[in-house]
C-alpha positions, 0 to 999 in steps of 0.5 A: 500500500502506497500514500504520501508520507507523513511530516513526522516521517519525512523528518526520519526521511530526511535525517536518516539519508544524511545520518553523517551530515546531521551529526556533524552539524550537530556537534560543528554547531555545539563547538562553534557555540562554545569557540564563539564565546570564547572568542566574544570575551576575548576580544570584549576585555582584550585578554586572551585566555590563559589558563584552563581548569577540570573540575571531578563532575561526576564525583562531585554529582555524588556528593550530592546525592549522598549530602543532599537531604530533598530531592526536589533540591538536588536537580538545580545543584548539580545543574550548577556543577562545572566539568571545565573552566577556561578564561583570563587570570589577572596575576597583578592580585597575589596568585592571580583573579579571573578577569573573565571565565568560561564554564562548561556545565554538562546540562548546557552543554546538552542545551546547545546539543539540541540546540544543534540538533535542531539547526541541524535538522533545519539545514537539511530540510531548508536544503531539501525544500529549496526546489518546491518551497517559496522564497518568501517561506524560507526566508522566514523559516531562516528568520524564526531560526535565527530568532529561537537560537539567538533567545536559546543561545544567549539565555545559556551563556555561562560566562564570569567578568569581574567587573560584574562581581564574578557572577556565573551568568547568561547576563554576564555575555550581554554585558561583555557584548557592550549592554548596561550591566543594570539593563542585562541583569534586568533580564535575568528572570527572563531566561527560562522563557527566552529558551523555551520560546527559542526552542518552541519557534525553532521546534515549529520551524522544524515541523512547518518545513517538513509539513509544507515546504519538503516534497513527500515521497511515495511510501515504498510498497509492501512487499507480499509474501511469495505464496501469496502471488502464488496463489493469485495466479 
């Protein structure tokens, strides 16, 4: 029996066939993530990263399961524990204070995988969709991508600057970037809702291109058994 596919099975369509393609976008965008912050805080404060720091993640994970007395505690603590640090010390001040800090915390890093994941997705059917899709539509597919993994990106900056009391902060990129520390802590509380609208409009531009803008193949043919085109003839 054949039919046109259905959205969520031109989405396995469209990933299964570049398996190799949508990895490597995946990770190529959670690495270009990561360097591009780096490279924001270097040229923001004119200092070079100088030293780097590997913290026991998963030893300390256990600390606290085993110290922590609530449950419903222990899933924003260790949303907090850091794996990697890298950033600037400033040696001026006795052994040396971070200018500047990045922080690799595993549950971020997860958010910027399905952030990729989801760009990831959003390139490959953009490219499937060139031939069918109006210009108008994949220009406003583009725009939506951009807008949700701005939102979801900058809301997941883990970033410290001395000048804004060494508080590790999504703010803290905005105020890097050049906007008035009092405005970006301002936006503080707003963070959960920036990457939850970032990833609805980024999650929504996925289903829209495969729903309207992706041509939907032919469903291959069942097969029937031998015996059965036996016994019809």
């Amino acid at each position: 029996m054949t039919g046109a596919m259905t959205t969520l099975e031109v989405l396995r369509d469209t990933v299964g066939k570049h398996r190799r393609a949508w990895l490597a976008l995946t990770l190529g965008f959670t690495v270009l993530y990561h360097t591009g912050l780096l490279a924001s805080a270097s040229f923001s404060t004119g200092h070079l990263p100088n030293y780097i720091r590997f913290y026991d993640w998963p030893a300390n994970v256990w600390r606290i399961i085993r110290s922590t007395p609530a449950l419903a505690d222990m899933p924003a603590i260790i949303n907090d524990e850091w794996l990697i640090e890298t950033g600037a010390l400033n040696y001026d001040y006795g052994h040396g204070i971070a200018e500047w800090s990045l922080a690799i915390i595993p549950s971020h890093v997860l958010v910027a995988l399905l952030l990729g994941a989801l760009l990831a997705t959003i390139v490959l059917l953009l490219r499937r969709s060139r031939v069918i899709c109006p210009l108008a539509e994949r220009g406003a597919s583009a725009t939506a991508t951009g807008v949700g993994a701005l939102f979801v990106g900058t809301a997941n900056i883990t970033m410290t600057w001395v000048a804004c009391c060494a508080t590790p902060s999504w703010v803290v990129g905005l105020s890097l970037l050049g906007i008035e520390t009092s405005s970006a802590y301002a936006l503080l509380p707003y963070g959960d809702a920036l990457t939850g609208g970032g990833f609805a409009a980024l999650a929504a531009t996925v289903w829209w291109l495969a729903w309207r803008c992706v041509a939907r193949p032919p469903r291959e043919p069942a097969l029937l058994p031998k015996r059965f085109l036996v016994q019809d003839r």
